[in-house]
C-alpha positions in Angstrom: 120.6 78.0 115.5 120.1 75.3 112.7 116.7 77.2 111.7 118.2 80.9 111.9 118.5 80.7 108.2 115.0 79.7 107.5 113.8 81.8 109.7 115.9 85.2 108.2 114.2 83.8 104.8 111.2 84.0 106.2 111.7 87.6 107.5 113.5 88.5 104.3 110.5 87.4 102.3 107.5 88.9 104.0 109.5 92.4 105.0 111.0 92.7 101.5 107.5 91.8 100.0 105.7 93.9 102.0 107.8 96.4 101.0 107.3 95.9 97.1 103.5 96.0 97.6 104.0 99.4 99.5 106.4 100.9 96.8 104.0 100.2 93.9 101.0 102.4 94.2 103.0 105.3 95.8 105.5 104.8 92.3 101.9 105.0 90.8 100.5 108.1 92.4 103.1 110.2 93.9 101.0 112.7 94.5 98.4 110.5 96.5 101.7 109.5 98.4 102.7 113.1 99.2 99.3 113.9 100.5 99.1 111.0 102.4 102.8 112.4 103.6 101.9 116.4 104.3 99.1 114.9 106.1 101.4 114.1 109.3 102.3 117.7 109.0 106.0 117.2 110.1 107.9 119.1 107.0 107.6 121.3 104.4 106.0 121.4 101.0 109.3 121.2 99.4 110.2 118.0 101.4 106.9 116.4 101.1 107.2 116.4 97.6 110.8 115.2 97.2 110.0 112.6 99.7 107.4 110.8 97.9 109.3 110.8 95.4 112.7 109.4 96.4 111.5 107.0 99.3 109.0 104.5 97.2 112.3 103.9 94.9 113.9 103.0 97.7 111.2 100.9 99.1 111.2 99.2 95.9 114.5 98.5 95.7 115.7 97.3 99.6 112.3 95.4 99.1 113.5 93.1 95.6 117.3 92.9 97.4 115.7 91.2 101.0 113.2 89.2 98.7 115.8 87.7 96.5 118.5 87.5 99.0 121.1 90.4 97.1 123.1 91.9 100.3 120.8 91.3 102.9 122.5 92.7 105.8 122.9 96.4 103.9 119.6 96.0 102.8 118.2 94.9 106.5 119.8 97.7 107.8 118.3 100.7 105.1 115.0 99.0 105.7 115.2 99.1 109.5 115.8 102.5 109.0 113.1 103.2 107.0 110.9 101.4 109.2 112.3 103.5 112.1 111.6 106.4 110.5 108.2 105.6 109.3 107.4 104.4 113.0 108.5 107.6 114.4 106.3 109.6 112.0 103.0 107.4 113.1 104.0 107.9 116.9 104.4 112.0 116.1 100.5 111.3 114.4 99.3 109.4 117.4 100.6 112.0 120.2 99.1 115.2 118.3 95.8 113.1 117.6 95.9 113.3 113.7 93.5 111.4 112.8 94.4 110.1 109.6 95.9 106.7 108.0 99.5 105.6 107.3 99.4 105.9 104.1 101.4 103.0 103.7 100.4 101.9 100.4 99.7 105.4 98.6 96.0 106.3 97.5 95.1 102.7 98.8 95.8 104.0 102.6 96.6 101.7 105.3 95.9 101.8 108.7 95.1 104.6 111.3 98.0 105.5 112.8 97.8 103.8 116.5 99.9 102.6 118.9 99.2 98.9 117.1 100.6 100.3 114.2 103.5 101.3 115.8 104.4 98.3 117.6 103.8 95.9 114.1 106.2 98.4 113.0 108.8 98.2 115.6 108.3 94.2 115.1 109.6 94.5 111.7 112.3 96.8 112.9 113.6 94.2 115.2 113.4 91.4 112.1 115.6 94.0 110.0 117.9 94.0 112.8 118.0 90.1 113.2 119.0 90.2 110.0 121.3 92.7 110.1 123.1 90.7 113.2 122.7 87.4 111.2 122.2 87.9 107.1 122.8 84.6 106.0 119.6 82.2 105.0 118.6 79.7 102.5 117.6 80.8 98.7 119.5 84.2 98.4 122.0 85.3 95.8 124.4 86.2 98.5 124.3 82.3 99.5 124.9 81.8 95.6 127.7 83.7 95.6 129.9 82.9 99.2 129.5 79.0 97.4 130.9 80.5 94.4 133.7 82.1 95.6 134.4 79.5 98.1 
């Protein structure tokens, strides 16, 4: 248990970082994004576009909090969700046979959607949930902060 919070900084660092490097080209090209989105053809035009517009924000910001340790456990948990919902969106793609990519990073694509892509994504799921169960680790601001107010 002595590596636990290593290992969440570890997580924290590659999910929130992956996260950042998602957020940034669909903040670029939201309109990329909500093609990339309307491709999955799961809801309507009005959605599609206020989607694409709200959820790279969102990615941006749960990714900086993991990355620099800022209320990891609330910021697990929105990005588990997230991931959740983007892995039920692939598995929708890959049972009506869309042939199309994630769209994970905007106009730059991704990967097809494929089962692979949904277990990778249900991997990362399960390391936002560690860290939801066990937020503490080694260089975060929330670290910084119990030792100041202890």
């Amino acid at each position: 248990m002595q590596a636990l919070p290593y290992l969440t900084l570890v997580l924290r660092v590659f999910i929130g970082g992956y996260f950042l490097f998602a957020a940034v080209p669909k903040i670029v090209e939201p309109l990329a994004f909500a093609t990339s989105i309307s491709h999955y053809e799961m809801m309507p035009g009005f959605m599609v576009n206020a989607f694409a517009l709200i959820v790279p924000w969102l990615e941006l910001l749960v990714g900086a909090a993991l990355v620099v340790g800022f209320r990891v456990r609330t910021s697990a948990l929105i990005t588990g969700v997230l991931i959740l919902m983007f892995t039920a969106a692939v598995a929708w793609a890959v049972i009506h046979g869309l042939d199309i990519d994630c769209g994970c990073f905007g106009a730059q694509g991704g990967e097809e959607v494929s089962w692979l892509k949904v277990g990778k994504n249900l991997l990362m799921a399960a390391a936002c949930a560690l860290m939801v169960w066990k937020p503490a680790s080694v260089l975060s601001l929330d670290t910084l902060r119990d030792r100041h107010h202890a």
